[in-house]
C-alpha positions in Angstrom: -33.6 -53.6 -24.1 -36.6 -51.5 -22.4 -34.2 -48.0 -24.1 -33.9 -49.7 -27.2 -38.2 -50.1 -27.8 -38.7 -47.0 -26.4 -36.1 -45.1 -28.4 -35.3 -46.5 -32.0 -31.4 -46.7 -32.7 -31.4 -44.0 -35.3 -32.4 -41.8 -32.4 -29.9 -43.6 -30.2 -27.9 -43.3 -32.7 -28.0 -39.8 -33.7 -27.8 -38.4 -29.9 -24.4 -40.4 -29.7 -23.2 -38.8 -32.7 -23.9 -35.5 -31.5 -22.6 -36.0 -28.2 -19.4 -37.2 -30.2 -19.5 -33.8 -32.4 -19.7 -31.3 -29.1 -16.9 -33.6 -27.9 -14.6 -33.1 -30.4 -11.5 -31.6 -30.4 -12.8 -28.7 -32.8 -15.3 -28.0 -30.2 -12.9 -28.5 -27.4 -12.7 -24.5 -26.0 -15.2 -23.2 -23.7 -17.1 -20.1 -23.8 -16.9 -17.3 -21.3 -20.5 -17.1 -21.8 -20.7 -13.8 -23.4 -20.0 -15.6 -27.0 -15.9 -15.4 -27.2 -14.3 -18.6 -26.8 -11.5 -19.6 -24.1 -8.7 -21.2 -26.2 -5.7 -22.1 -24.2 -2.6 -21.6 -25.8 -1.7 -24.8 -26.6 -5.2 -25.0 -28.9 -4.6 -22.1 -30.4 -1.1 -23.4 -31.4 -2.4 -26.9 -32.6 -5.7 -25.3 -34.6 -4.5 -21.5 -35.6 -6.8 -21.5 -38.3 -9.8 -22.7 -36.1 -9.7 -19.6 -34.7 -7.5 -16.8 -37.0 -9.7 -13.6 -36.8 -12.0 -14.4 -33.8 -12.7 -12.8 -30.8 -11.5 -15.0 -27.7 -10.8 -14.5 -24.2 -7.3 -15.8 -23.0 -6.1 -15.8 -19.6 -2.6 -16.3 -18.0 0.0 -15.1 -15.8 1.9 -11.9 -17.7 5.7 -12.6 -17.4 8.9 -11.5 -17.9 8.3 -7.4 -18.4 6.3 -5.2 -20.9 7.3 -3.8 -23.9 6.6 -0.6 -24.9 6.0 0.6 -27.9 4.4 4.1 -28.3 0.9 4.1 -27.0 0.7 -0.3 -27.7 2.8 -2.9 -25.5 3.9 -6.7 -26.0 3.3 -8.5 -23.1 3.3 -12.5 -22.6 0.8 -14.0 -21.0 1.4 -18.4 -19.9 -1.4 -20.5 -19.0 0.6 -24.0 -18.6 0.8 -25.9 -15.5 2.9 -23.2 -13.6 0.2 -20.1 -13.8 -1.5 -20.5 -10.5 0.8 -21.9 -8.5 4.8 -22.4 -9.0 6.8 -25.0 -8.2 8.6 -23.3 -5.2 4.9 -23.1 -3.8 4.2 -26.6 -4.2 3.1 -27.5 -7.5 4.2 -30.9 -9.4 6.2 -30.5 -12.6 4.0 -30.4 -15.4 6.0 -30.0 -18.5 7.0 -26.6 -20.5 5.9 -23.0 -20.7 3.6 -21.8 -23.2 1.6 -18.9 -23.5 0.7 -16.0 -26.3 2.2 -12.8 -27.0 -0.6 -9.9 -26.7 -0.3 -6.8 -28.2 -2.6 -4.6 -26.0 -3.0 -0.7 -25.7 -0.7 1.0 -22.6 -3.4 2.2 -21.2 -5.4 -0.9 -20.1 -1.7 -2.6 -19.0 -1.7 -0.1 -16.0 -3.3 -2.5 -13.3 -0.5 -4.9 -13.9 1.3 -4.2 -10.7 3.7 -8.0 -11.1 5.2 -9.8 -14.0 6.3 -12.9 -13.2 10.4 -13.7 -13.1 12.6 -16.3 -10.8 11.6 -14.4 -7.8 7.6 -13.5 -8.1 4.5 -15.2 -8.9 3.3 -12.3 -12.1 -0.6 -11.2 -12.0 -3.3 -12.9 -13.8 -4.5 -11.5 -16.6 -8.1 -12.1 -18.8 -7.7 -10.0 -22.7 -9.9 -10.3 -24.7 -9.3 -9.5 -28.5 -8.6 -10.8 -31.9 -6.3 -13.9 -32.4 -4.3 -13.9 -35.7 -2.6 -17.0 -36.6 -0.1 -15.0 -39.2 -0.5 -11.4 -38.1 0.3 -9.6 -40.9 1.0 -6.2 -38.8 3.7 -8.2 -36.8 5.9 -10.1 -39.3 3.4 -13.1 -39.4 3.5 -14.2 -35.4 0.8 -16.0 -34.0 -0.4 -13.2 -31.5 -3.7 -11.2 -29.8 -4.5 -8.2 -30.6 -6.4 -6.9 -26.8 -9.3 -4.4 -26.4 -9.7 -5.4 -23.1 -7.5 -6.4 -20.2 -8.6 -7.5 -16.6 -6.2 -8.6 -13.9 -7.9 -11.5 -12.5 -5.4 -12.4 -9.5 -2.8 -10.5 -8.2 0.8 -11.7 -8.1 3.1 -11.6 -5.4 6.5 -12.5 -4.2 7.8 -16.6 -4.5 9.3 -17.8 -1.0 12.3 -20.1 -1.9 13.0 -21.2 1.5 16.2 -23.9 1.7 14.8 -27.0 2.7 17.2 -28.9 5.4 17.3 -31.9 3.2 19.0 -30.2 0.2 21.3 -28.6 2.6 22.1 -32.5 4.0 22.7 -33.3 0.7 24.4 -30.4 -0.7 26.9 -30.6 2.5 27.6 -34.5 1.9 28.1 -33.8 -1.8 30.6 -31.2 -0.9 32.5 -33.3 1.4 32.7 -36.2 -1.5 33.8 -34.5 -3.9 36.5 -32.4 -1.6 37.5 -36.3 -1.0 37.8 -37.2 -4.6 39.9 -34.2 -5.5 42.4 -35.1 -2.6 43.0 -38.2 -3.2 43.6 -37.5 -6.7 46.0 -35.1 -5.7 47.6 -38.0 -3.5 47.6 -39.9 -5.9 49.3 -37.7 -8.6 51.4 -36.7 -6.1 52.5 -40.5 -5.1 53.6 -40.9 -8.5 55.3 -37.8 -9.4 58.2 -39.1 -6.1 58.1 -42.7 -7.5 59.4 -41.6 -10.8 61.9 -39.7 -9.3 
């Protein structure tokens, strides 16, 4: 009651409001404090038109391999659940991937030493460049358009080691099924002399 006399509810009021505003889901994205904003893929995807034509930082782990084309290259960049740590490493399931195609210059790509596949964790990568919800270079994909390219963490190789408990089970899988199949063949078998 002592907040309420000393502040009036209209101020009260208004400071929740705002609060509510800077909250929002249209204010959602950081800022990597030099002015760009920080989307993650899955905003960009949800609010393409928040953001069609702006500058913004994006960071992820570049997958799969680069494509060259001329003096530009494609690359793929995913920031879901998986782009710091895989699942072989330890890291709960946490859904699908998702990230953004980047069209980016050849020259900046040449610090990416590892793109991420079934056997290696790829580098981490900061652009920073113009989104476009409908590109109308590219067909109309949602895409980035780099100036700038940083490799933030370096990748490295995934150690898939075979756990002894999938081996138990994999063993006593085999074994049951082996089982099965014989005594279906006795069985086939058993019938095949009776109807003789």
């Amino acid at each position: 009651m002592i907040v309420c006399m000393r502040y009036p509810r209209g101020v009260l009021l208004v400071l929740a409001l705002g609060i509510l505003i800077a909250l929002s889901p249209g204010h959602a994205f950081a800022s990597n404090g030099a002015g760009d904003a920080t989307p993650s893929s899955s905003e960009l995807v949800e609010s393409p038109a928040e953001f069609d034509g702006d500058v913004i930082s994006f960071t992820g782990e570049a997958i799969g391999e680069m494509m060259t084309r001329g003096d530009m290259a494609w690359l793929h960049l995913n920031d879901d659940a998986y782009r710091d740590r895989n699942v072989e490493e330890g890291a709960p399931l946490g859904g699908y991937n998702s990230g953004m195609a980047v069209w980016v210059p050849v020259e900046l790509t040449e610090t990416i030493a590892t793109f991420g596949d079934h056997a290696h964790e790829g580098d981490i990568v900061r652009v920073t460049g113009t989104f476009n919800a409908a590109c109308p270079e590219h067909g109309g994909d949602m895409d980035i358009h780099a100036s700038s390219l940083e490799v933030v963490t370096p990748g490295h190789r995934v150690e898939d080691p075979v756990h002894p408990r999938k081996l138990v089970w994999a063993v006593a899988l085999s074994i049951l099924a082996l089982g099965a199949f014989l005594a279906d063949r006795l069985r086939a078998h058993a019938e095949d002399t009776q109807g003789m």
